[in-house]
N, C-alpha and C positions, 0 to 999 in steps of 0.2 A: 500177809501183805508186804511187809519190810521184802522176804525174799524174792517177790514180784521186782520190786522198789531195785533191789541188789541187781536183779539180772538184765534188767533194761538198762540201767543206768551201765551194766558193765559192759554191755553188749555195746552201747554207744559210746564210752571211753576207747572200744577194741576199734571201732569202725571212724571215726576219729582219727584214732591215729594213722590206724590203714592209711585214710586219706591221703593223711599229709606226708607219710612216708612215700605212696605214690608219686605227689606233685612233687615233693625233692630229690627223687631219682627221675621223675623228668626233665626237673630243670635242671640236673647233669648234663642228663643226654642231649636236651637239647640246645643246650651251653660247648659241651665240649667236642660232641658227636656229631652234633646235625650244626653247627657253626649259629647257627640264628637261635640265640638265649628266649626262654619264653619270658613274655612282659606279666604273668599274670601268676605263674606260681608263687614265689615268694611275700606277695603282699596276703594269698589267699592261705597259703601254710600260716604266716602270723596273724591272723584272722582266727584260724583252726584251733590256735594252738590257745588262743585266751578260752577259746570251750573248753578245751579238754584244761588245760589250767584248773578253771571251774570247778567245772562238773568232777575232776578227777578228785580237787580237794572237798567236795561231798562226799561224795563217795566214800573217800578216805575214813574223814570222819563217822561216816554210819560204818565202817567194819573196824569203829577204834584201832585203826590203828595209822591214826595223826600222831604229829608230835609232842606229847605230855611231858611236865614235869611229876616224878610221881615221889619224890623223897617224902613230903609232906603227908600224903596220903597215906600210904604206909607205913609213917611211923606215929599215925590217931588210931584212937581205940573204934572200934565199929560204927556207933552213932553218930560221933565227929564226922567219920569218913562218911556218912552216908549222907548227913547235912553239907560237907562240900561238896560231894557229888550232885545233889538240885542246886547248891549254888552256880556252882561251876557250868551248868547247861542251863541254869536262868541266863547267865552271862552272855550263855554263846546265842541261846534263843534270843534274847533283845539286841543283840548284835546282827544276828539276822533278819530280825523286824525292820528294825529304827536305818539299818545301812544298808544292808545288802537289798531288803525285799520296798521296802520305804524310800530310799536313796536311789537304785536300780533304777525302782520302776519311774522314778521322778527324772533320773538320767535319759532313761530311755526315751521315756514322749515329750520331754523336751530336745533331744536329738532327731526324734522321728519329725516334731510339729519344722524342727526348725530346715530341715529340707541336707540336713551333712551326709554327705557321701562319702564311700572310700577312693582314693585318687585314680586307681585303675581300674580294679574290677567294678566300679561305679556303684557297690549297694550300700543301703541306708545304713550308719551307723547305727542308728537305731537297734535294728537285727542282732549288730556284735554286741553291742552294751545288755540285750537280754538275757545275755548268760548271768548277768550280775543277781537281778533275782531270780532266777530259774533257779540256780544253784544257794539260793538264801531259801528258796521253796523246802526246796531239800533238805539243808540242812534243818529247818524247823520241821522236818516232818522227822528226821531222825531225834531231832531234841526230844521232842513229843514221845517218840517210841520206847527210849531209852528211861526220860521219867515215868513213864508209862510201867516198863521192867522194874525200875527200882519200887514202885508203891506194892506190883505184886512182891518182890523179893526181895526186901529190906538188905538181907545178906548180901546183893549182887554189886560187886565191886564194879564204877567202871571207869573213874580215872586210874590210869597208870594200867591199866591192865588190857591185852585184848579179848577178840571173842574169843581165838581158838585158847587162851588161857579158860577162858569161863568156861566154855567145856570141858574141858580138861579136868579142871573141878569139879563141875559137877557128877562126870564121871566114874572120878575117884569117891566121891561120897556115898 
């Protein structure tokens, strides 16, 4: 499932950006080239770019490799490590609950009930505020995944380290 989870979510990080790389080599062209600037790229690139912001730092976090501090980690005996490791994504999972999926969704349909639009392309803030828990979806579905790994594999390190490390390990074993 996770790598279902991986390929969509990459596949719409790629297409994403596509977009928005599109609309800013059009509003070159039609800035510099065609004399008459388009009124609608640049509000809909920074519109684009809060998804992929998003979604990219999901993402991120499901192929570990966000930014950790791992001195701590590394230098606890097993069990230590393994009890910060559920703390550590208790943390992130009620931060995704309580703000991003809780807060979001309370952003959202109070921006939706209350009628705010964006100033040119006219669509409901609503809409862009949804990446907020979309991407809080996400990451508790990787929280989940990851506590999930550690109850089978007590051994499986996952602060400070990435996947392609854990493979690599296992590998070697």
């Amino acid at each position: 499932m996770k790598r279902h989870v991986d390929t969509v979510l990459g596949w719409a990080i790629a297409a994403i950006f596509a977009v928005i790389v599109c609309g800013i080599v059009w509003q070159v062209v039609s800035r510099y080239v065609l004399q008459a600037p388009s009124t609608v790229t640049s509000e809909f690139a920074r519109l684009m770019f809060m998804w992929l912001a998003l979604i990219g730092g999901a993402y991120t976090f499901g192929q570990a490799r966000h930014l950790a501090i791992d001195i701590l980690p590394m230098m606890l005996p097993r069990r230590a490590r393994q009890i910060l490791n559920v703390v550590v994504l208790a943390l992130i999972a009620g931060f995704a609950i309580l703000v991003m999926i809780r807060g979001g969704w309370s952003l959202t349909t109070r921006t939706l009930a209350s009628g705010q639009i964006t100033p040119t392309l006219r669509l409901p803030m609503g809409y862009i505020y949804a990446a907020i828990p979309f991407s809080g979806a996400v990451i508790l579905y990787y929280c989940g995944h990851f506590l999930l790994r550690l109850w089978r594999d007590p051994d499986d390190v996952l602060v400070g380290r990435t996947e392609t490390d854990l493979a690599s390990d296992r590998e070697v074993t």
